[in-house]
C-alpha positions in Angstrom: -25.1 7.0 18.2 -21.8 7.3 18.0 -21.0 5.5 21.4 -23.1 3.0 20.4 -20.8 2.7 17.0 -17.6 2.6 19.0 -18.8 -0.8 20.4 -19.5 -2.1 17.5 -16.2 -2.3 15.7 -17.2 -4.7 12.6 -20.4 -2.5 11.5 -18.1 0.3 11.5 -15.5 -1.7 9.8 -17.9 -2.8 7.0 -19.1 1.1 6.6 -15.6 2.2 6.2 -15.3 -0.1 3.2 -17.9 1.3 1.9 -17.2 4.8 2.2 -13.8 3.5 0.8 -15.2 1.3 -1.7 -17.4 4.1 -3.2 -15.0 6.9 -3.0 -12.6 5.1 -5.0 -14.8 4.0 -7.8 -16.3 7.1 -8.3 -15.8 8.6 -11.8 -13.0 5.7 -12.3 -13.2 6.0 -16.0 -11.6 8.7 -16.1 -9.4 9.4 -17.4 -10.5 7.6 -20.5 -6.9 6.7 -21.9 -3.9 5.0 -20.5 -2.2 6.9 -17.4 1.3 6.9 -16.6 2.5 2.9 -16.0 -0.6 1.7 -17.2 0.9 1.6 -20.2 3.3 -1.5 -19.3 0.7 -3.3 -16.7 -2.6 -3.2 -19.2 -1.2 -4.5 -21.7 1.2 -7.1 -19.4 -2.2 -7.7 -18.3 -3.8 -8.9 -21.5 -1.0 -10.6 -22.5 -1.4 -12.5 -19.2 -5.2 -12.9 -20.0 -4.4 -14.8 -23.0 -1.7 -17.0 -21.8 0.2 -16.1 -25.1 3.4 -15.2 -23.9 6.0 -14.0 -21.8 6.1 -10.4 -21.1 6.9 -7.4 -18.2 9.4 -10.2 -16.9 10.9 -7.9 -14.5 7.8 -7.8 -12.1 5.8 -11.8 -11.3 2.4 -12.0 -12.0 0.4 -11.2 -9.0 -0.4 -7.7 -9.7 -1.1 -8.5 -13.6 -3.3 -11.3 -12.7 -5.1 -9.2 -10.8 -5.6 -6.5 -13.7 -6.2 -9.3 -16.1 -9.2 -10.5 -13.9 -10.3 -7.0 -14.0 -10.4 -7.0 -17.5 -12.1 -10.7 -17.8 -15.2 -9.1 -15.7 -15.8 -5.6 -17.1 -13.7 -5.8 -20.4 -10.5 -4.2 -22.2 -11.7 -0.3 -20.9 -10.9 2.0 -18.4 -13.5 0.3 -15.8 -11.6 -3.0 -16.5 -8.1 -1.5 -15.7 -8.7 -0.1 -12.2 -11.6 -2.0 -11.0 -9.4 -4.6 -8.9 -7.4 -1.4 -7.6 -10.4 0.1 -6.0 -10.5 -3.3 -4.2 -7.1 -3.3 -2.6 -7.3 0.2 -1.7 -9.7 -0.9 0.1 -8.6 -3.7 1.6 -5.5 -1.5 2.6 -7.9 0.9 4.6 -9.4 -2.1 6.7 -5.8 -3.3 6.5 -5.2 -0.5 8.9 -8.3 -0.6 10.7 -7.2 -4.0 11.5 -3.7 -2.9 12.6 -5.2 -0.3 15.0 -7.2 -2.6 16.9 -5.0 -4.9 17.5 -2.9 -2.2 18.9 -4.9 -0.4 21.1 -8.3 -2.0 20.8 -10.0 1.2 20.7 -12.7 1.9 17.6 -12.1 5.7 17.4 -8.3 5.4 17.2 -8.8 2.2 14.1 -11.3 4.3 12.6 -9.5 8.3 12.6 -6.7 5.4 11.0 -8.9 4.1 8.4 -10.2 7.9 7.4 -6.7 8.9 7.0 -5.9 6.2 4.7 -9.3 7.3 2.8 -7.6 10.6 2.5 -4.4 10.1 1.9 -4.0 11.2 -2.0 -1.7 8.4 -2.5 -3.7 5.9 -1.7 -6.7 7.4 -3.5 -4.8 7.9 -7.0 -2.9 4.4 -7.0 -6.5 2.7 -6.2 -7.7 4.2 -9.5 -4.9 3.1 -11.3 -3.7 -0.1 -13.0 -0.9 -0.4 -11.5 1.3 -3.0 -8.9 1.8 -0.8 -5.6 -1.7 -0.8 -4.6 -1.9 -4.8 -4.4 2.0 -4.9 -2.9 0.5 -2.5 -0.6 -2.9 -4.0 0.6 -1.2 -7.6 0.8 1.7 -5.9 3.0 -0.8 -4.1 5.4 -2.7 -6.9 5.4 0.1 -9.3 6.6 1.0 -7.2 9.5 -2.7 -7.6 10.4 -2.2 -11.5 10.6 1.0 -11.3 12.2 -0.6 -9.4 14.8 -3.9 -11.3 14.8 -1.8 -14.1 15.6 -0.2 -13.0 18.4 -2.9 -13.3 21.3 -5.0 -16.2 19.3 -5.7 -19.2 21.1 -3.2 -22.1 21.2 -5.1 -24.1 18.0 -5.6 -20.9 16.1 -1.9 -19.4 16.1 -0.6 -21.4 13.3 -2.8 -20.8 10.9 -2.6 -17.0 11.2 0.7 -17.4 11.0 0.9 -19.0 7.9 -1.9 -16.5 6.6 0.9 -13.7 7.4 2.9 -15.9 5.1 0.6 -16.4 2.5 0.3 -13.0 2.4 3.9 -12.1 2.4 4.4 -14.5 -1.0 1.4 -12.7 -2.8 3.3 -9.1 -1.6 6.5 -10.4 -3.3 4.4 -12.3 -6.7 3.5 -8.7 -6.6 6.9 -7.3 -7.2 10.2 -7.8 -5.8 10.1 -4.7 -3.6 8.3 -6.3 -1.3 11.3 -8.8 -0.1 12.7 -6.4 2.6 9.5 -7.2 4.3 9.6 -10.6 4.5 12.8 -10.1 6.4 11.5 -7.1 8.4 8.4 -9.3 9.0 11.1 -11.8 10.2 13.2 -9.4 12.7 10.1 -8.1 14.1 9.0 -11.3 15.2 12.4 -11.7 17.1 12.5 -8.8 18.9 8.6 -9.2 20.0 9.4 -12.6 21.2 12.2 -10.9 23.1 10.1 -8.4 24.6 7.1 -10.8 25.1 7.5 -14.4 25.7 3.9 -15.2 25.6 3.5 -13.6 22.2 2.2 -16.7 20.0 1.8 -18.7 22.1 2.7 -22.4 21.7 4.7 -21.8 18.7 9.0 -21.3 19.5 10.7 -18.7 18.0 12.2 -20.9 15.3 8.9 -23.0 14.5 7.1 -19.7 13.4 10.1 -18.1 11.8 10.1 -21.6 9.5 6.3 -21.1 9.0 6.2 -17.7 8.0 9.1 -18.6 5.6 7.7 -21.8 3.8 4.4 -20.3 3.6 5.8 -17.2 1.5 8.0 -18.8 -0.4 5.5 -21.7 -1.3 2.7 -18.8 -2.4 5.5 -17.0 -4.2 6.8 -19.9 -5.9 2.9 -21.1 -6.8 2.2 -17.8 -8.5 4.3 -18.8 -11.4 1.3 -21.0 -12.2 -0.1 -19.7 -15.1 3.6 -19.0 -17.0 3.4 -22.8 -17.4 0.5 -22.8 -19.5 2.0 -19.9 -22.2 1.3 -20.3 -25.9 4.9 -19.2 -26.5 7.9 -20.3 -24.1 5.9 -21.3 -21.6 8.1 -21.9 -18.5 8.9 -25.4 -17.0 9.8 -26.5 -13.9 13.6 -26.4 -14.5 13.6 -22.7 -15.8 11.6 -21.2 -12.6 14.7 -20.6 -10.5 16.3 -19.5 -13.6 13.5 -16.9 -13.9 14.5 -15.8 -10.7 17.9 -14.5 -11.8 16.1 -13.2 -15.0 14.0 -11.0 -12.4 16.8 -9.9 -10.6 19.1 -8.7 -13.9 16.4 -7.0 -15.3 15.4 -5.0 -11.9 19.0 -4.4 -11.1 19.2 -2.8 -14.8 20.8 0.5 -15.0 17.9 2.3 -16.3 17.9 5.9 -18.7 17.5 8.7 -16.4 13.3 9.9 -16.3 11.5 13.0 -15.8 10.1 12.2 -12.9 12.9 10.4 -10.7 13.9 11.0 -7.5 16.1 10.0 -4.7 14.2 8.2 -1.6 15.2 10.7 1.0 13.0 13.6 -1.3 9.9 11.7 -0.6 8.8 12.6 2.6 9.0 15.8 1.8 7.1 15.7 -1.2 10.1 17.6 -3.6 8.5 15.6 -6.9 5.3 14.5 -7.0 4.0 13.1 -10.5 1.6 14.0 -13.2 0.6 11.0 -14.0 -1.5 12.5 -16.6 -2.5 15.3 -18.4 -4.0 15.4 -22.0 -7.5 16.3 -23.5 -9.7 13.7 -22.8 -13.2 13.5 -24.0 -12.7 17.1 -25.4 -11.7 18.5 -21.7 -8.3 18.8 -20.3 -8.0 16.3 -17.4 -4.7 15.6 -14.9 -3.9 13.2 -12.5 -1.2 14.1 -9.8 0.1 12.1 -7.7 0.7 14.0 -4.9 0.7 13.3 -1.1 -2.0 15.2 1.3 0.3 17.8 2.8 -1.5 17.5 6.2 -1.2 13.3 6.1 2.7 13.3 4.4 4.6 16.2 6.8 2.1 16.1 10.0 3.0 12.6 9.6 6.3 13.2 10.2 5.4 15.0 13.4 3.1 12.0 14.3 6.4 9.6 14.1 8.1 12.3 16.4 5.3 11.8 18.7 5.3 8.2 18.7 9.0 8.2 19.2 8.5 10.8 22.4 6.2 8.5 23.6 7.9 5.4 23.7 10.7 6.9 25.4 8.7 8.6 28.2 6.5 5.2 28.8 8.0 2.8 27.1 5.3 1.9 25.0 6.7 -0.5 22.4 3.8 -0.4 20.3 4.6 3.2 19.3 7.9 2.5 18.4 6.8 -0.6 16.6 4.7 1.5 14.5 7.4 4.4 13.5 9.8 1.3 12.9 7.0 0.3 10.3 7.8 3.8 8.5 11.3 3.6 8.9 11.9 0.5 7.3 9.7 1.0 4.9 11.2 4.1 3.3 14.9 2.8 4.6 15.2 -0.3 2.2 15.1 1.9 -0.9 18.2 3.5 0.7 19.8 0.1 0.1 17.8 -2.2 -2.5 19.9 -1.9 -6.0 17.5 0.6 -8.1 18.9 2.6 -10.8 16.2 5.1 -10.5 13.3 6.2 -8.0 9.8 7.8 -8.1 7.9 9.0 -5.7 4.9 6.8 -6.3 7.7 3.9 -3.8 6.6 6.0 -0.8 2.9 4.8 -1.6 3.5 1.8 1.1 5.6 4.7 3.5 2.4 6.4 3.2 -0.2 4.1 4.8 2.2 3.5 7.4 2.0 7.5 8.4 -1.7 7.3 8.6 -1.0 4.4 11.5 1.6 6.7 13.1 -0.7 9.4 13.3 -3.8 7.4 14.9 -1.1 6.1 17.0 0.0 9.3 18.3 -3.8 10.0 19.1 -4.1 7.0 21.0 -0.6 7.9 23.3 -1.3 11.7 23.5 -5.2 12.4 22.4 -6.6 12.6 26.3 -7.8 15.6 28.5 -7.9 18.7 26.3 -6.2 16.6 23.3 -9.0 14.6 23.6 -11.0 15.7 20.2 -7.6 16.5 18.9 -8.4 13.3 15.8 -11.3 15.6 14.8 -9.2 18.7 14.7 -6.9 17.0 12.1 -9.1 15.5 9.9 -10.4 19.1 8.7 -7.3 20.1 7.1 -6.6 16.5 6.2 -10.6 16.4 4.1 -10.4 20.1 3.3 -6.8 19.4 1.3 -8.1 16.2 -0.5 -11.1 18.4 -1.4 -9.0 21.4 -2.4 -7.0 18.5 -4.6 -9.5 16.3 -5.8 -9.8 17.9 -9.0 -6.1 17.0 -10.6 -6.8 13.8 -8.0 -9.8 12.1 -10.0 -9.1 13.4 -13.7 -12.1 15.9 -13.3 -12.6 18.8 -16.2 -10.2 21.3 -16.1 -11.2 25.1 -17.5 -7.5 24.6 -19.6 -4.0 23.7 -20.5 -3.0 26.1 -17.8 -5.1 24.6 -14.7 -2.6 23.1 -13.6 -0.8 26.6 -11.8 -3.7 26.1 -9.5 -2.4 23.2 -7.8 1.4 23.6 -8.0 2.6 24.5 -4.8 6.4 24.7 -5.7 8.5 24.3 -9.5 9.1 21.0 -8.9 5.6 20.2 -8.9 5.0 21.1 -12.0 
């Protein structure tokens, strides 16, 4: 069965997205209150829903819309909140399902990708949240998908992928600004693999496709503003959009009163301050909510990229150094961009990205007696997430005190 699975990559696509779709919806209610930024993104979001004003400036409406439509189908309630971040955590696991195959073409190596994404803690907690990172995220993975979809299409077909990639990349930044840096790593990359490979889009130059992938994003970005025209209160005009845009900029440049739970970028990997997101009595039990990487995913990650690195310089495979790149730069533009302050949850994007490294790494290394090496990894990689889940999903705690169970080090605490 299983060999007949691995030839049938859409079915086992569309059962991924299930098993995706499922696990994160399970118990999403819970907890029953705000958690963490939910506080500034719900109520941006109803705001939003009622076209009353302007609020939350500092971030565009993407993300907000999203919640707000969330809230339009199932109501103002827990269920309402999260339900559209179950969908993009989903769409960031067949994101990287996507990725995969367009890489190496091979089911087993998309799919022990996919799992990992399912698994990673990060990406389970933010896609039960109401929060931005999960759409920046899915919208990011997704156009790398496109940009890579693109590259072997068909002549008539290359365009249009390309400008998906695009459309992508302006719904990533209408998401929040963190996700600029990508448009311009989106930009390099497609420099260097025209570089490397001449034929790579074919019948679209190098400057052509660079101007496509640019107008398309900036014309979704710009487009997303859409709804601030129609406010109640100050609604926005066509003169004050680029206005707005230095708005956005002074308010995320703000120097911003130092938090509990801040950190400094290079801490992340490492996992030095994970976040309680939560934990109060809820429904008369105590509940948490952690977010906190999966130890096997976030430092045998690190190995993977090793691995990947290894590989390219033995064989010059660029695709594995294409992919540790992808982490690199992802967890390098926070060294750079001007925050005052930085939590862990920034690493959620960093994160996905290890899951690809890691399949990667399998798909260089993972013959002969490394051959079942994927299946090897995924027990301590399901066995943690178990061992987790409870401070993970807001499940009943026995007390106020639970929380020793699961704190590895002080700083977790």
């Amino acid at each position: 069965m299983l060999e007949r699975l691995g030839q049938r990559p859409l079915l086992v696509a569309l059962l991924l997205a299930l098993a995706a779709q499922t696990l994160f919806s399970l118990h999403l209610t819970r907890p029953g209150g705000i958690v963490f930024d939910e506080t500034h993104y719900v109520s941006a979001a109803r705001i939003l829903l009622d076209l009353d004003r302007p609020t939350n400036v500092e971030h565009p409406l993407v993300g907000k819309a999203l919640i707000a439509s969330g809230i339009a189908l199932f109501g103002d309630n827990p269920l309402g909140w999260r339900a559209m971040s179950t969908l993009a955590g989903t769409a960031t696991v067949m994101g990287v399902f996507a990725i995969l195959m367009l890489l190496f073409a091979r089911v087993r190596v998309a799919a022990f990708g996919a799992v990992l994404v399912m698994l990673n803690q990060m990406v389970f907690v933010q896609s039960r949240v109401g929060m931005l990172d999960t759409f920046l995220a899915a919208f990011v993975v997704g156009a790398v998908a496109a940009l890579l979809w693109a590259m072997r299409a068909p002549r008539a077909k290359v365009a249009r992928r390309v400008a998906l990639a695009g459309v992508l990349l302006g719904l990533a930044v209408g998401t929040k600004w963190a996700a600029i840096p990508y448009c311009a790593l989106a930009g390099l990359a497609v420099i260097v693999v025209r570089w490397r490979t001449p034929d790579a889009w074919p019948g679209l130059g190098t400057l052509p496709l660079l101007i496509l992938l640019a107008a398309t994003s900036i014309v979704t970005y710009l487009a997303t503003f859409a709804p601030a025209f129609f406010y109640r209160t100050d609604p926005l005009t066509l003169g004050g959009l680029i206005p707005l845009q230095f708005e956005i900029y002074r308010l995320q440049t703000f120097v911003l009163a130092s938090h509990t739970y801040q950190s400094d970028w290079w801490s992340w990997p490492l996992m030095l301050r994970p976040i309680w997101y939560y934990y109060e009595l809820d429904a008369g039990v105590q509940r948490g909510v952690l977010l906190v990487g999966n130890p096997a995913i976030l430092w045998g990650g690190l190995a993977a990229l090793g691995l990947c690195v290894a590989g390219w310089l033995r064989q010059r495979d660029w695709r594995l150094l294409g992919v540790a790149a992808l982490w690199a730069g992802s967890l390098g533009i926070y060294a750079v961009i001007p925050k005052s302050l930085g939590f862990f949850y920034y690493y959620h994007l960093s994160s996905i990205f290890l899951c690809v490294a890691i399949a990667a790494a399998y798909a260089h290394f993972g013959r002969g007696r490394w051959g079942d090496a994927d299946q090897w990894f995924l027990i301590p990689a399901a066995g943690l997430f178990v061992y987790f889940y409870p401070i993970l999903s807001g499940a009943p705690l026995t007390n106020d005190q639970a929380f020793l169970n699961w704190t590895w080090f002080p700083n977790w605490v």
